[in-house]
C-alpha positions as CSV (number, residue, x, y, z in Angstrom):
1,X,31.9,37.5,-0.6
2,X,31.8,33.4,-1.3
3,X,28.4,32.1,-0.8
4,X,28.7,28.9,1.1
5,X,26.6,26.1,-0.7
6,X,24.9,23.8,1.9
7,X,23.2,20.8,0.4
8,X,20.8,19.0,2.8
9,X,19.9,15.3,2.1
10,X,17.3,13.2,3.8
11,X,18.2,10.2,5.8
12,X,16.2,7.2,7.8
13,X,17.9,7.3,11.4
14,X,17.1,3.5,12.7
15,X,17.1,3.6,16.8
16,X,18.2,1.0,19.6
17,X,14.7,0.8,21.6
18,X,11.8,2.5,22.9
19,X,12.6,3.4,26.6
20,X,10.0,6.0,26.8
21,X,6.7,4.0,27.8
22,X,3.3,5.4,26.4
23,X,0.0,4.1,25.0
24,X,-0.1,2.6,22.2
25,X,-0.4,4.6,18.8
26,X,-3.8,3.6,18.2
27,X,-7.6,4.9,18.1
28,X,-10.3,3.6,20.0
29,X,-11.9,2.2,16.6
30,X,-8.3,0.4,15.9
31,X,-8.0,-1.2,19.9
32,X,-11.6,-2.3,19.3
33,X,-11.0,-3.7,16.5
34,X,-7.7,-5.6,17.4
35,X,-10.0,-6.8,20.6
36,X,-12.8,-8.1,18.2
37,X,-10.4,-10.1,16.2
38,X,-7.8,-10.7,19.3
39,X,-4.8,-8.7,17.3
40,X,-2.6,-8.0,20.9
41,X,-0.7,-5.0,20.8
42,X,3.4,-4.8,20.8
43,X,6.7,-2.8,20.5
44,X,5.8,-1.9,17.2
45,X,2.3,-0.6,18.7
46,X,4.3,2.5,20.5
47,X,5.7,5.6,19.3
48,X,9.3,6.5,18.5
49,X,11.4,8.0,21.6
50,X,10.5,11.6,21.5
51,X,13.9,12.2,23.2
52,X,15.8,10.7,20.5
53,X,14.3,12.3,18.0
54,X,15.0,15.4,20.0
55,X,18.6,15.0,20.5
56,X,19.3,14.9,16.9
57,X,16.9,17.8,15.8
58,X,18.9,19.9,18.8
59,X,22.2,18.8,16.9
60,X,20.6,20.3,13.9
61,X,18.0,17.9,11.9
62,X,14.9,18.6,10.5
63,X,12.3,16.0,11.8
64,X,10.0,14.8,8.4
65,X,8.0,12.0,10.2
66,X,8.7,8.6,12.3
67,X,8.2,4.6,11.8
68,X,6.7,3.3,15.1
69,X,6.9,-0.2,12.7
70,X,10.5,0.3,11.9
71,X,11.9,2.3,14.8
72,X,13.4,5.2,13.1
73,X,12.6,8.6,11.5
74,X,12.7,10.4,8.4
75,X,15.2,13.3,9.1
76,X,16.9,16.4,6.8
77,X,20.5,17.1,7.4
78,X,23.7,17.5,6.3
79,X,26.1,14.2,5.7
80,X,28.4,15.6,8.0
81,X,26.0,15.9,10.4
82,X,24.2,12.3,9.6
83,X,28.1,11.2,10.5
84,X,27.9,12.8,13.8
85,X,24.9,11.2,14.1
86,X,25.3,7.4,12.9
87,X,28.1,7.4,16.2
88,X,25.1,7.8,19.0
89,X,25.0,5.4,21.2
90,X,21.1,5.5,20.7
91,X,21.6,5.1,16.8
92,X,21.8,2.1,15.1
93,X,22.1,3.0,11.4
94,X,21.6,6.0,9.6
95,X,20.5,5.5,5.6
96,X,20.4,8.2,2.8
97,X,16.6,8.0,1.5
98,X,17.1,11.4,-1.1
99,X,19.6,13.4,-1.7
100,X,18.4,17.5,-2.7
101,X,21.7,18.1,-5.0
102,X,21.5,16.7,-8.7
103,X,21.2,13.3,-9.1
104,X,24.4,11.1,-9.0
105,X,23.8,9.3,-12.7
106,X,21.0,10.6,-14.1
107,X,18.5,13.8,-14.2
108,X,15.7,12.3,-15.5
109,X,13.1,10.6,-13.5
110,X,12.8,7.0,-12.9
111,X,8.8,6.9,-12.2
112,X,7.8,3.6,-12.9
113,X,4.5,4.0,-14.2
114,X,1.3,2.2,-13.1
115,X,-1.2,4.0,-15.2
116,X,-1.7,4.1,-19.3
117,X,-3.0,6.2,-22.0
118,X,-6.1,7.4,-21.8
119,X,-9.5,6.2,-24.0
120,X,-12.1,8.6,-24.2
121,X,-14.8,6.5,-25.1
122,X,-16.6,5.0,-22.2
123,X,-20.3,3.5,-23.6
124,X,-20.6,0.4,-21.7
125,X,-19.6,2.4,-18.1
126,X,-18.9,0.1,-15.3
127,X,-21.3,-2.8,-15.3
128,X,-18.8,-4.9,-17.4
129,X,-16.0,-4.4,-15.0
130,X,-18.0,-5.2,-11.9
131,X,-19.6,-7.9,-13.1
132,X,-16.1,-9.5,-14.5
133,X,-15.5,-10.5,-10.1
134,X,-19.7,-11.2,-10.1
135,X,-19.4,-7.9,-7.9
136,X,-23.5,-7.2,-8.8
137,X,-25.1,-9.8,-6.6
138,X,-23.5,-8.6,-3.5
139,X,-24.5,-5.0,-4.2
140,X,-28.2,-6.1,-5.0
141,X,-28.2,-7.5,-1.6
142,X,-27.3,-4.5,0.0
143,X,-23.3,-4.9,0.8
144,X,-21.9,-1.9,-1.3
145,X,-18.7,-1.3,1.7
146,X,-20.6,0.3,4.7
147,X,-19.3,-0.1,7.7
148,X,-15.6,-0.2,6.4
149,X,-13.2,2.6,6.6
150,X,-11.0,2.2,3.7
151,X,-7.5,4.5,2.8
152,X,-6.5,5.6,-0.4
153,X,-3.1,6.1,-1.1
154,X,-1.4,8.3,-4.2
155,X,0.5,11.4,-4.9
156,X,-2.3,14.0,-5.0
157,X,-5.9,13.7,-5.6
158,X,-7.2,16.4,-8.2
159,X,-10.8,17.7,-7.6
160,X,-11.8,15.3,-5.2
161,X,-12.9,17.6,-2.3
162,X,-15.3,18.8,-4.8
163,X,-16.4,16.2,-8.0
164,X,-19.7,15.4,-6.8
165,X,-19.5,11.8,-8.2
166,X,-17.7,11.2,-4.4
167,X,-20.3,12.9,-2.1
168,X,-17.8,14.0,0.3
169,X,-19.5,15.1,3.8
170,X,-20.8,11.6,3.9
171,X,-17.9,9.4,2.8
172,X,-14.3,10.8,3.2
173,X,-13.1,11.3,6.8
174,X,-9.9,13.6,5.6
175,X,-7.0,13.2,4.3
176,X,-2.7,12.8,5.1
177,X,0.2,14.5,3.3
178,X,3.7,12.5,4.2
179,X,5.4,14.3,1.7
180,X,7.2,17.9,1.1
181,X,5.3,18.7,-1.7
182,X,4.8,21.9,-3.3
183,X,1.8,20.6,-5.4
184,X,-1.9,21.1,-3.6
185,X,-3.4,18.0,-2.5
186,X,-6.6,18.6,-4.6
187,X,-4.4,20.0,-7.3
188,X,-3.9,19.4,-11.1
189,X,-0.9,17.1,-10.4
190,X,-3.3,14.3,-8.8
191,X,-4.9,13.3,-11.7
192,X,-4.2,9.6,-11.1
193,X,-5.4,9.2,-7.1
194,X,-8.7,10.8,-8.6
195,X,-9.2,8.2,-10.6
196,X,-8.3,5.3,-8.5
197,X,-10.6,6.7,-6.1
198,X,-13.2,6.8,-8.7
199,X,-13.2,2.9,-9.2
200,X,-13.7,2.7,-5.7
201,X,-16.1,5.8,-4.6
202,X,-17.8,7.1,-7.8
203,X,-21.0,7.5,-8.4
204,X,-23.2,9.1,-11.5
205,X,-25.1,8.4,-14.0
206,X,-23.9,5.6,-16.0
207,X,-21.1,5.1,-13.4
208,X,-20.7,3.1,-10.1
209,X,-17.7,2.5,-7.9
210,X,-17.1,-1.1,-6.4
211,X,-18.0,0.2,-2.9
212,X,-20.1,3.5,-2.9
213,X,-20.8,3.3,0.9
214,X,-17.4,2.5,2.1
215,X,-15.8,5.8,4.2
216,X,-12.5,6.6,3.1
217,X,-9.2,8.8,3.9
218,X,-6.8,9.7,1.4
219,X,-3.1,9.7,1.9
220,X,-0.5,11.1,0.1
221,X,3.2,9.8,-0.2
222,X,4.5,9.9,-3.4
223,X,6.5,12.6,-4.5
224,X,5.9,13.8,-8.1
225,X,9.6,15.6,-9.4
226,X,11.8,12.7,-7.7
227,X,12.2,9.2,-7.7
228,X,14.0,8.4,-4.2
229,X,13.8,5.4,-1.4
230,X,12.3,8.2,0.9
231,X,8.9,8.2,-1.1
232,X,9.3,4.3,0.4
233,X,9.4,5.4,3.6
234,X,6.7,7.8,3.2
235,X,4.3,4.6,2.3
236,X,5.3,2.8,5.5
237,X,4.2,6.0,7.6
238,X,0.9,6.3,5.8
239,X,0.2,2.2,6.5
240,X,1.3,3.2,10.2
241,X,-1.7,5.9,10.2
242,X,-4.1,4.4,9.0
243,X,-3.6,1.4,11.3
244,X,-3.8,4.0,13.9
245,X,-7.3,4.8,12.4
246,X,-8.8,1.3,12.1
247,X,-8.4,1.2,8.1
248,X,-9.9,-2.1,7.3
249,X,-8.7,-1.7,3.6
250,X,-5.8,0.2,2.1
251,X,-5.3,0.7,-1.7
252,X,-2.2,1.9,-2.9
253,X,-1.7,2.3,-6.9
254,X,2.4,2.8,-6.2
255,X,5.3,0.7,-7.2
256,X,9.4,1.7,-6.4
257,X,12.3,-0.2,-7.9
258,X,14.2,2.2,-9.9
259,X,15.3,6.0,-8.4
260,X,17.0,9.2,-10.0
261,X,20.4,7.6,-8.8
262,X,20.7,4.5,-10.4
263,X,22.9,3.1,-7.6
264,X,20.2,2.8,-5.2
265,X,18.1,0.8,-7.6
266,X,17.1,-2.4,-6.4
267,X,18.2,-6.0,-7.4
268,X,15.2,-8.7,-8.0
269,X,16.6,-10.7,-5.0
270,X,15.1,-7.9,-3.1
271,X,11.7,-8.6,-4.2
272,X,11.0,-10.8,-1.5
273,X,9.1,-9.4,1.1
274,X,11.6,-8.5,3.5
275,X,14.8,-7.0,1.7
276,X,12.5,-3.4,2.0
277,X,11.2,-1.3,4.7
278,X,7.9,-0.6,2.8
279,X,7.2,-4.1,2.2
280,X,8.2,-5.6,5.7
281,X,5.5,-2.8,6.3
282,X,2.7,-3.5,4.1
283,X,3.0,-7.2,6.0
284,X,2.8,-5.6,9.2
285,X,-0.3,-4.0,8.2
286,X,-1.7,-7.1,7.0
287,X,-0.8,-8.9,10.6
288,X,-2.6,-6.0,12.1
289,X,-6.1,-7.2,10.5
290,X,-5.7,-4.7,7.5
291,X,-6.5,-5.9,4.6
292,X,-3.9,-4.4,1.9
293,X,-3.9,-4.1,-1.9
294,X,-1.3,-3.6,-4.3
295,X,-0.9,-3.0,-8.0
296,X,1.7,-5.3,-9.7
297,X,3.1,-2.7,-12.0
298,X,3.2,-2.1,-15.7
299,X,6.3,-3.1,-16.6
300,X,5.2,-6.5,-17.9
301,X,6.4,-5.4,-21.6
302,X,9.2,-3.4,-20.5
303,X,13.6,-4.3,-19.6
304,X,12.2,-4.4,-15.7
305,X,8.9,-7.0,-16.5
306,X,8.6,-8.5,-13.0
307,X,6.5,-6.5,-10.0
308,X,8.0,-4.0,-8.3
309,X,7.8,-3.2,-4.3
310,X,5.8,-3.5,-2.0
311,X,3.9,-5.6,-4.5
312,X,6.5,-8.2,-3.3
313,X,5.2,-8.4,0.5
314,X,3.3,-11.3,2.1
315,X,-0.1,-11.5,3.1
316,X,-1.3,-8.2,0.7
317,X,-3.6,-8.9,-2.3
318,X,-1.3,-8.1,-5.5
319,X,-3.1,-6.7,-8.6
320,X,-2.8,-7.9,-12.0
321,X,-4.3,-6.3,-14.6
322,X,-7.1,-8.3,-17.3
323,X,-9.7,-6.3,-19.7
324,X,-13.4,-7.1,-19.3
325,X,-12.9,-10.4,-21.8
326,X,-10.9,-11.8,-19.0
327,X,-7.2,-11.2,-21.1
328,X,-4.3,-10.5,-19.3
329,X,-2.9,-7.1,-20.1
330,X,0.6,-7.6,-21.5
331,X,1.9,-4.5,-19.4
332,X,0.6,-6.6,-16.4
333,X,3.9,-6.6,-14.5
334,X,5.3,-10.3,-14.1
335,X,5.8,-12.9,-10.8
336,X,6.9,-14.6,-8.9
337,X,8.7,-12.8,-5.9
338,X,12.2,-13.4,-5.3
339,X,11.5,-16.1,-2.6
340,X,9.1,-18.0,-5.2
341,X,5.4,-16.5,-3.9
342,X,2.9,-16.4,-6.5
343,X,2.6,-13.0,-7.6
344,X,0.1,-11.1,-8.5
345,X,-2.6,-13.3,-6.3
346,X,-5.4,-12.1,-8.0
347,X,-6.4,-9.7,-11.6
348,X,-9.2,-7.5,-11.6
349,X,-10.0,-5.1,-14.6
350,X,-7.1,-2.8,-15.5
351,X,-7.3,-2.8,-19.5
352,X,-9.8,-0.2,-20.2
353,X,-11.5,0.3,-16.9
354,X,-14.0,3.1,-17.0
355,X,-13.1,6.0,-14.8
356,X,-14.3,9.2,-13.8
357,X,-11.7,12.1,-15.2
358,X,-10.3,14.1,-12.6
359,X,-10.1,17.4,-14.5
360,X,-14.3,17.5,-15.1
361,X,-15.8,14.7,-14.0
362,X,-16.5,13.2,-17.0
363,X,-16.4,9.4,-18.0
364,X,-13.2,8.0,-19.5
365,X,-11.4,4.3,-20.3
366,X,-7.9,4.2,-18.8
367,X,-5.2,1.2,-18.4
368,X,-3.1,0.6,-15.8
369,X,-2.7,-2.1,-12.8
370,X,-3.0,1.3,-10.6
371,X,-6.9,1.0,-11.4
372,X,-7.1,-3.0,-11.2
373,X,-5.9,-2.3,-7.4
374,X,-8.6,-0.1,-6.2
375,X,-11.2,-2.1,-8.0
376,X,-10.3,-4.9,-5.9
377,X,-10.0,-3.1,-3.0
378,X,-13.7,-2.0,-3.4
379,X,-14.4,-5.8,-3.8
380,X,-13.0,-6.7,-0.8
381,X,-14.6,-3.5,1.4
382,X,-17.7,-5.2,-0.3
383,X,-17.3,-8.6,0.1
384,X,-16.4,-7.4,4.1
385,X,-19.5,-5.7,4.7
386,X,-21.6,-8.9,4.0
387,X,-19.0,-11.0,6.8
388,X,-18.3,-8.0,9.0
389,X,-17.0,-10.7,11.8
390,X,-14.5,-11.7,9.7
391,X,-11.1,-10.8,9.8
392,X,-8.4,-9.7,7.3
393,X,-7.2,-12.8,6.4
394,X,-10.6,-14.8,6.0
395,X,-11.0,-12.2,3.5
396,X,-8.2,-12.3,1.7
397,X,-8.6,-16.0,1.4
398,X,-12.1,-16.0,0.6
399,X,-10.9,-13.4,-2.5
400,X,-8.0,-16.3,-2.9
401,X,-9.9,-19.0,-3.2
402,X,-12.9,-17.9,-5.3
403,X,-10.5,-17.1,-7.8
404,X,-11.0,-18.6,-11.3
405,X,-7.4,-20.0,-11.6
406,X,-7.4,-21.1,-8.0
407,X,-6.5,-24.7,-8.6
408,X,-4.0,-24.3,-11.1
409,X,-2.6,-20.8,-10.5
410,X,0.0,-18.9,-12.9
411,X,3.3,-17.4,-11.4
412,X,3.6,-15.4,-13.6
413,X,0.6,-13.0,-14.8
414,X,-2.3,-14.3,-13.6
415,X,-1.6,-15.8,-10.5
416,X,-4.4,-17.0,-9.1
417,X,-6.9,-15.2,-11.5
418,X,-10.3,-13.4,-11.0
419,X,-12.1,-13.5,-8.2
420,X,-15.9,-14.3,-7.7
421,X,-17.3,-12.0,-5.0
422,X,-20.4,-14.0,-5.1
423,X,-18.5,-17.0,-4.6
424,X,-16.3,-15.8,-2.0
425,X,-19.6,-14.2,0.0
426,X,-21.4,-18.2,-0.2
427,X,-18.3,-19.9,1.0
428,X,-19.5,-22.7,3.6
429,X,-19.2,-22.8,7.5
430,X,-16.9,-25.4,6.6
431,X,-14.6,-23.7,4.3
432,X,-14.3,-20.2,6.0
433,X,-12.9,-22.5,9.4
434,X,-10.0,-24.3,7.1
435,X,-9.1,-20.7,5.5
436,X,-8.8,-19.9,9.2
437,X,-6.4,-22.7,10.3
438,X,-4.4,-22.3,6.8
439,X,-4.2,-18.6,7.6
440,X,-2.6,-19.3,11.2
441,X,-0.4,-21.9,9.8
442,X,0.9,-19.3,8.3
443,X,1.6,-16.8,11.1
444,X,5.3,-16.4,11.7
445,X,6.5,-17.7,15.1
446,X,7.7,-15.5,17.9
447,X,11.1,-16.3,19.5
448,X,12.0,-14.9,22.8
449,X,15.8,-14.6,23.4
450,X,16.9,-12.9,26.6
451,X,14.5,-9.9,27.0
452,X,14.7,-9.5,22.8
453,X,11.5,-10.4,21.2
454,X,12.5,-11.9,17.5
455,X,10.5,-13.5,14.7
456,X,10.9,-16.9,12.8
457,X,9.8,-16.9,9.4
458,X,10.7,-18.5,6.1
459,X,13.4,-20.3,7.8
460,X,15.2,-16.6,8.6
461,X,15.0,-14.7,12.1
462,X,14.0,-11.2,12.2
463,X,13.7,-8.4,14.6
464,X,10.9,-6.3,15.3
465,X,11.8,-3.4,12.2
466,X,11.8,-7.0,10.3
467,X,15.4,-6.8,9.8
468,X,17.2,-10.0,9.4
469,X,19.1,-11.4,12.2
470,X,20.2,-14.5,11.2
C-alpha cells in the first residue's frame, strides 16, 4: 500500500472587507485610553469576518490566528487548496508565510541574531547602565514604571514564572503564545526573553531593572527551529493584542530579513516602513498611542550590516547598541531605512549590559541590541509614569530630543544618541507643546474616495492593511 505524502504549508489569506459589524477589539483600559488621548477608533479597530474565516476552514484550513490591522488570517493548508482559495470572491490574495517540507535552498537556519556571547563577570551590576540615560534621578523621585502596562515580546521566556528577581503575583498580568511551538513557554529554550525581561523587571541584590513597578505581559512569536515570514505575521498579531489590552509600551528584541528559503529574503528597498506587514504594523501600534521599541540588529559587522525589520517602521523607538563608556558597539546594526529615516533613533546600553541569567538567576554581562531595546523600553515606562497625561508620541519625542546627538544626529549607528531621562522628564511647558504640533505634522492624512477610506503618506497612498495603492 503507497502512503500518500500530504505536505501542509501556511499561508496569510488577505480579505475584501469586514461586513460583519461588532465592537471594537478593544478592553475597557484600551477605549479609555484612546478617549484620554482622543485616539478614535476605525476599520482596523474590528475583528476579521468570522464567516470568512469559516468558509475556508469548512473547505479544509486550519485557522492559526487573524490580523484585524491587516485584514487577513494566518491559515494551514495545502497549495492546492490555497489555489481554491485565492479564486473567492471574498479573497484578495493569498501569500505563503512557511512552508512544512524541507527548505527550498537551504537547511540551515537563517536566525539573525540580536543577542552575543555571554560575560560572566558582572561587579559593577546595573548602576552604570542606568545612569548612562541619567535613569537614577527619576527613580529617586519615585517614577520607577507604575501605572504602565508594558508587553514583552520573544520566543520563550525560561524560568520567569518563578525567578524571584520578577515578583510575579504583583507585576506580570499573563502571558500570549502566537506560535505552534513545541518548546514550553517557561522552558530552557527562552533563555534570551528572560533576560530582556530582566533589564526591564529585575530586581536583587546588586541588580535593578529600568522600571521595577511597571506591569507586564509576555508574548511569544518567534519560532525557534524556522526562519519563515509567518513568525512576521505572528509579531503583527501580538502588537494587535496588546493594543487590545492598553499596552502603553511594547519591547520586542526580534529582527527578520533573511528565512530558510533564501527566495523570500528581503531586498533593502523593503526597509522602509511599509514594504512589510509587521512593520506597517508596529506603526499602527505607534498611531494607536503605544509606544514601541525595537532593537536594530547585530549585523553591523556582518555581509547584511544595515537594520533589519520592523526596526525599519515609523514612529517606533529603534535601539542601537553603546557600552557604558558611551561607544557604539560595532555589531550595532547600521541606518538609515530605505526611504532615508534616521535609524536607530536612539542607543542605550547593549555592550555588556548586566543581566539576570535565566537558567539560575544569577548575574551575568551579555551583548546584544536585543538588551539595548528593553532597557529603553524601561526608560520610557519610566519616564511615562512621571507625565502620565502624556501621550505616545510626547514621549517618544521627549526620548528624541533629550538625546545627546540630537542636533547633529548620525544615520548611521548612533542616530540620534543617548537619551537623558532627566532631561526629557524637565522639558518646559513650552517644549512639550512644539513636540506636540511636530508630532501632528507628522500624522498621515486621511483620503476619502467613494465609500474607501485611504491614507496619504510620504507622497504614496495606502489602504487601511497599509498596502500601497498608488
Amino acid at each position: 500500500m503507497k502512503l500518500l505524502l500530504v505536505i501542509l504549508n501556511i499561508f496569510f489569506v488577505s480579505f475584501l472587507d469586514k461586513p460583519e459589524k461588532s465592537a471594537p477589539a478593544l478592553s475597557q483600559r484600551a477605549l479609555e485610553q484612546r478617549a484620554k488621548w482622543k485616539i478614535a477608533t476605525d476599520e482596523m479597530d474590528y475583528p476579521v469576518c468570522k464567516m470568512y474565516m469559516d468558509s475556508i476552514c469548512h473547505m479544509g484550513a486550519k485557522l492559526h490566528h487573524s490580523s484585524r490591522w491587516m485584514n487577513g488570517a494566518t491559515m494551514e493548508m495545502t497549495d492546492s487548496l490555497a489555489d481554491e482559495v485565492s479564486k473567492l470572491k471574498f479573497v484578495t490574495d493569498v501569500e505563503k508565510t512557511r512552508e512544512d517540507g524541507t527548505p527550498k535552498n537551504m537547511n540551515t537556519k537563517r536566525k539573525m541574531p540580536l543577542w552575543k556571547t555571554n560575560y560572566q563577570d558582572a561587579t559593577n551590576f546595573t548602576d552604570q547602565q542606568l545612569a548612562l540615560f541619567n535613569l537614577t534621578p527619576l527613580h529617586e523621585l519615585g517614577f520607577e514604571g507604575q501605572g504602565i502596562l508594558m508587553a514583552v515580546c520573544d520566543g520563550a521566556f525560561q524560568n520567569a514564572n518563578t525567578l524571584t528577581c520578577f515578583r510575579q503575583n504583583e507585576l506580570q498580568k499573563g502571558h500570549f503564545d502566537f506560535t505552534d511551538e513545541k518548546y514550553d513557554f517557561y522552558g530552557e529554550k527562552g533563555s534570551h526573553g528572560t533576560q530582556c525581561l530582566s533589564t526591564i523587571s529585575g530586581m536583587c541584590e546588586g541588580f535593578k531593572g529600568a522600571a521595577t513597578k511597571a506591569q507586564y505581559y509576555l508574548m511569544r512569536s518567534e519560532e525557534n527551529d524556522t526562519e519563515s515570514p509567518k513568525e512576521m505575521d505572528n509579531l503583527v498579531v501580538a502588537l494587535e493584542t496588546a493594543d487590545s489590552l492598553g499596552v502603553n509600551v511594547f519591547s520586542v528584541s526580534l529582527g527578520y530579513a533573511k528565512f530558510d528559503n533564501e527566495d523570500w529574503t528581503l531586498p533593502k528597498s523593503a526597509l522602509d516602513g511599509v514594504s512589510t506587514r509587521v512593520s506597517r504594523a508596529a506603526t499602527i501600534a505607534a498611531r494607536k498611542g503605544m509606544l514601541v521599541c525595537v532593537a536594530a540588529g547585530n549585523e553591523g559587522s556582518d555581509s547584511w550590516h544595515t537594520i533589519s525589520v520592523p526596526a525599519d517602521a515609523d514612529s517606533v523607538l529603534t535601539v542601537g547598541a553603546v557600552g557604558v563608556d558611551s561607544i557604539i558597539g560595532a555589531f550595532s546594526s547600521f541606518g538609515p531605512s530605505a526611504d532615508g529615516r534616521i535609524k536607530p533613533e536612539v542607543c542605550a546600553v547593549g555592550v555588556k549590559t548586566t543581566l539576570v541569567r535565566s537558567s539560575d538567576g544569577t548575574i551575568i554581562r551579555s551583548n546584544g541590541t536585543s538588551y539595548a531595546t528593553p532597557l529603553l523600553a524601561g526608560l520610557a515606562a519610566s519616564l511615562w509614569s512621571a507625565l502620565p497625561d502624556e501621550n505616545a508620541m510626547q514621549i517618544r519625542e521627549r526620548i528624541i530630543s533629550s538625546a545627546d546627538r540630537y542636533d547633529n544626529p548620525d544615520e548611521n549607528q548612533y542616530g540620534y544618541g543617548i537619551p537623558d531621562a532627566w532631561k526629557a522628564y524637565k522639558m518646559g511647558d513650552e517644549q512639550s507643546t512644539e513636540l506636540l504640533q511636530n508630532m501632528e505634522i507628522e500624522q498621515p492624512s486621511k483620503i476619502i474616495r467613494g465609500e474607501q477610506i485611504l491614507i496619504f503618506r510620504h507622497g504614496h497612498i495606502y489602504n487601511l492593511a497599509g498596502q500601497r495603492i498608488e
